[in-house]
N, C-alpha and C positions, 0 to 999 in steps of 0.2 A: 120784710118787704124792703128791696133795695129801687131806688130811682136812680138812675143816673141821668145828670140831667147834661145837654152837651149845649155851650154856647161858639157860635160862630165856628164850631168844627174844630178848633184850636184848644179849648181846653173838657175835658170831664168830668165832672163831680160828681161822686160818687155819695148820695144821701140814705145812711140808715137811718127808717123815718118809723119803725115799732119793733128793730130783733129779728133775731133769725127765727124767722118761723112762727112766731107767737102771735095766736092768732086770736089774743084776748082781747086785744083793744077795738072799741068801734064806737069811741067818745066822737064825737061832735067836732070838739075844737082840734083832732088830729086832720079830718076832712077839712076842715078850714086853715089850718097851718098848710095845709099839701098845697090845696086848691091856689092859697095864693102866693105859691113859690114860684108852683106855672104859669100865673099869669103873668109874673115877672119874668119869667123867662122867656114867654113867649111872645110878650111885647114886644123885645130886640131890646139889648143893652148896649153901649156902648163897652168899647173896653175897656177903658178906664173905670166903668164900675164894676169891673168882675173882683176887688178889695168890699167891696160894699156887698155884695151877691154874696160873698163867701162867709163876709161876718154874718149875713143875715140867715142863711143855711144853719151856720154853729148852731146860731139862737136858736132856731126854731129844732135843732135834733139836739137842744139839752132840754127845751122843755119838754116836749115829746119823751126822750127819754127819763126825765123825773117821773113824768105822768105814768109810766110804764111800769117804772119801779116801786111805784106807790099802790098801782094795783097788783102789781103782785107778792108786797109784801104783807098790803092791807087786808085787802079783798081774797086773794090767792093763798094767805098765809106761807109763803116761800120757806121763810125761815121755821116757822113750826113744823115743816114738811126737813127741812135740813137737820132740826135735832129730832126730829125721830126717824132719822136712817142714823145717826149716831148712837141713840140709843138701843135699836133693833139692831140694826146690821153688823154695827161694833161694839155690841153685847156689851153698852153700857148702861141697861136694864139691869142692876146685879140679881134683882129677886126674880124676875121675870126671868131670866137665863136659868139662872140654875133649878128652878122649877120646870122648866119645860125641856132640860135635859135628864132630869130623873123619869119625868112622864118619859120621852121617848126612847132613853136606854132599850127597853126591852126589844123596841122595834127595830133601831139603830143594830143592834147585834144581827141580827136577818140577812141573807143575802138581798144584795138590792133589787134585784130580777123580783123577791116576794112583797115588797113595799108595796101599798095603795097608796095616792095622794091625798083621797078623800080621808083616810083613817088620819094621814098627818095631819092633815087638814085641823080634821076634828081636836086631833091635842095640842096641835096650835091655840085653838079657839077655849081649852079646858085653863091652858095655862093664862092665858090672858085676864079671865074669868076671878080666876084663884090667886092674884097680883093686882101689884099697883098698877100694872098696865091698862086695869080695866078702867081707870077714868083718864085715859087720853081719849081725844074728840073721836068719834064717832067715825070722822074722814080717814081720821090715822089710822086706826083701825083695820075700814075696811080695802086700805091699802098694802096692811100687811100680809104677806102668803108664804105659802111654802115652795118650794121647788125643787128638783130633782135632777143632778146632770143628767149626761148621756153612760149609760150602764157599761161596763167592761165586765166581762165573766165573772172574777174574781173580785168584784167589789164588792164591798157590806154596805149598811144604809147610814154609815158614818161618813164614806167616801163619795156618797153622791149629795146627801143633803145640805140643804143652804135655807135661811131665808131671806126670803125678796121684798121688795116694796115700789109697789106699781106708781109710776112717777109719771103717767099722762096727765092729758087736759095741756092748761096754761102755766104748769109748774115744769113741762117737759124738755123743752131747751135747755135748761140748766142742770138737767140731769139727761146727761147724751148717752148712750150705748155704751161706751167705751168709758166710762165713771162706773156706770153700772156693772161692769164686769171687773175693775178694779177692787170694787165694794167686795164683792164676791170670792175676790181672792185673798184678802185683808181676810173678810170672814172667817172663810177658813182656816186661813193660821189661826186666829185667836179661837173658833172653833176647836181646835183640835187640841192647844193648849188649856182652854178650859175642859175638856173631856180627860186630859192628864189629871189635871186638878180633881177633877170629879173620880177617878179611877181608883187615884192613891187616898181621897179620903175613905173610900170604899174599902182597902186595902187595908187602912189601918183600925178596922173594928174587928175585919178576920183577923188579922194578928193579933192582936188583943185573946179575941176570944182563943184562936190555938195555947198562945203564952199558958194562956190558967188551967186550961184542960191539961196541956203537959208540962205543970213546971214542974212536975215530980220526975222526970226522965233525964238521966245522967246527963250532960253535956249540953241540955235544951237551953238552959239560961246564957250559957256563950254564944250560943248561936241565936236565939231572939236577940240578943243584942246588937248583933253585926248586922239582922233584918233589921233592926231599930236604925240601926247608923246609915244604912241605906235608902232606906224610906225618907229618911229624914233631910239627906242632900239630895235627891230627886224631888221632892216636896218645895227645897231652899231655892234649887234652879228653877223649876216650874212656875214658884209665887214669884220670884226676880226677873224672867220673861214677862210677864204679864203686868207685874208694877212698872217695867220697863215699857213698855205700849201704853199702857194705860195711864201712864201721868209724865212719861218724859217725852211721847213722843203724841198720844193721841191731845193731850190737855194742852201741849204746847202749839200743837196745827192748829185744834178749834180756836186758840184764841185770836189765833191770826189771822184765821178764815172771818172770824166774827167782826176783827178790824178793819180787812179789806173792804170786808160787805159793805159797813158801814161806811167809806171812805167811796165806796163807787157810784161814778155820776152815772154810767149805760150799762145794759143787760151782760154788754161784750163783758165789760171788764167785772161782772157777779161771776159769770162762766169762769175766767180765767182763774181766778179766783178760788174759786169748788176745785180747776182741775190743778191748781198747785196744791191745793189742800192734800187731793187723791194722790198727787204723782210723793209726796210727801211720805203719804202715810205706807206707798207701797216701798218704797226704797227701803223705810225702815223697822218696816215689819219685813224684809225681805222674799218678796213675790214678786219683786222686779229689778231687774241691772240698774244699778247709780248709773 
């Protein structure tokens, strides 16, 4: 809700009096801070008090804005809502990921045309079940889903799925459109990196197992060996991608996202905040141009 309030035609002030859009608040004392800015203004001021008008404005949109941000970290739980799109979205759930990408391998192989939602659905909700995900709140939860791009012919169900985390209500300002489809692209790199991970441990039990059934065949132990030496530096790149994300570049954003937050007097400056986070984490996961 923006007021702008205009004195004598000459000047504008411009009062964020509760965020863009947030349409949680409906305390008492925000009616009464409004009510009597207008009747100060519509008293008539002289101009000499438009210095005193404007300190008086400050005041009243820092309490307002304290007030705002205390319901929605208190009451809204914002920040519980912020580490669990860190842990969902940027599959820093370790047991909860890799569980629920062995459940969906099978389907993930599919073309995507043959995917139900409802069946992910469901193993979404197997793996939650069968993790430590399942004592997160109730709300977190039933916020987490699945989702499915827009199909191109030759996609499988690795190349369209994501999951998502429905961010309406009074937590929704601060997760805009446009965060949300960042999330999304972040995802997927680390998606698809972790599906590497998950390919080549796969990989190295069939080699294993081929090794013994033919170590009796001329020439077989030079050649497991050089599969040995290759597996082993796609393995070395693959974990060095993802320690790289996941502690030089994710661990170092949260803490600064967590310092900001901390450090912000309005809603403005929590948003800003989330989108250096995002704009951060996409540069250097590389899903978007520096």
């Amino acid at each position: 809700v923006w007021v702008i309030v205009h004195v004598r035609g000459a000047y504008c002030i411009t009062l964020p009096v509760c965020g863009g859009g947030c349409g949680c608040i409906r305390e008492r004392c925000l009616l009464y801070y409004i009510a009597r800015v207008w009747m100060w203004v519509c008293a008539g001021l002289p101009h000499e008090a438009m210095t005193s008008l404007r300190a008086s404005i400050d005041s009243v949109y820092t309490v307002v804005s304290q007030r705002l941000l205390h319901i929605l970290f208190q009451k809204y739980k914002l920040m519980e809502h912020l580490t669990a799109v860190r842990r969902y979205l940027l599959l820093g759930q370790g047991d909860f990921v890799r569980h629920l990408m062995g459940l969906l391998e099978p389907e993930l192989c599919k073309p995507a045309a043959s995917l139900y939602l409802h069946n992910l659905t469901s193993t979404l909700e197997t793996a939650v079940r069968a993790t430590n995900a399942q004592y997160d709140s109730p709300d977190v939860l039933a916020r987490l889903d699945v989702k499915l791009f827009e199909l191109s012919p030759e996609d499988t169900g690795w190349d369209v799925f994501t999951l998502t985390y429905h961010c309406d209500g009074p937590i929704g300002p601060v997760f805009k459109k446009q965060f949300i489809k960042q999330y999304f692209a972040v995802f997927n790199f680390l998606w698809r990196a972790k599906r590497m991970e998950h390919t080549l441990a796969s990989m190295w039990s069939v080699q294993m197992s081929f090794a013994k059934e033919l170590r009796h065949v001329p020439g077989m132990a030079a050649l497991a060996q050089q599969c040995y030496g290759v597996h082993a530096a796609m393995s070395h790149f693959v974990n060095q991608i993802q320690y790289y994300f996941m502690f030089e570049v994710l661990e170092c954003s949260w803490d600064a996202l967590v310092k900001d937050i901390g450090k912000a007097s309005d809603l403005d400056q929590v948003i800003h905040a989330h989108a250096t986070f995002l704009d951060t984490l996409s540069v250097r996961c590389f899903s978007s141009a520096c």
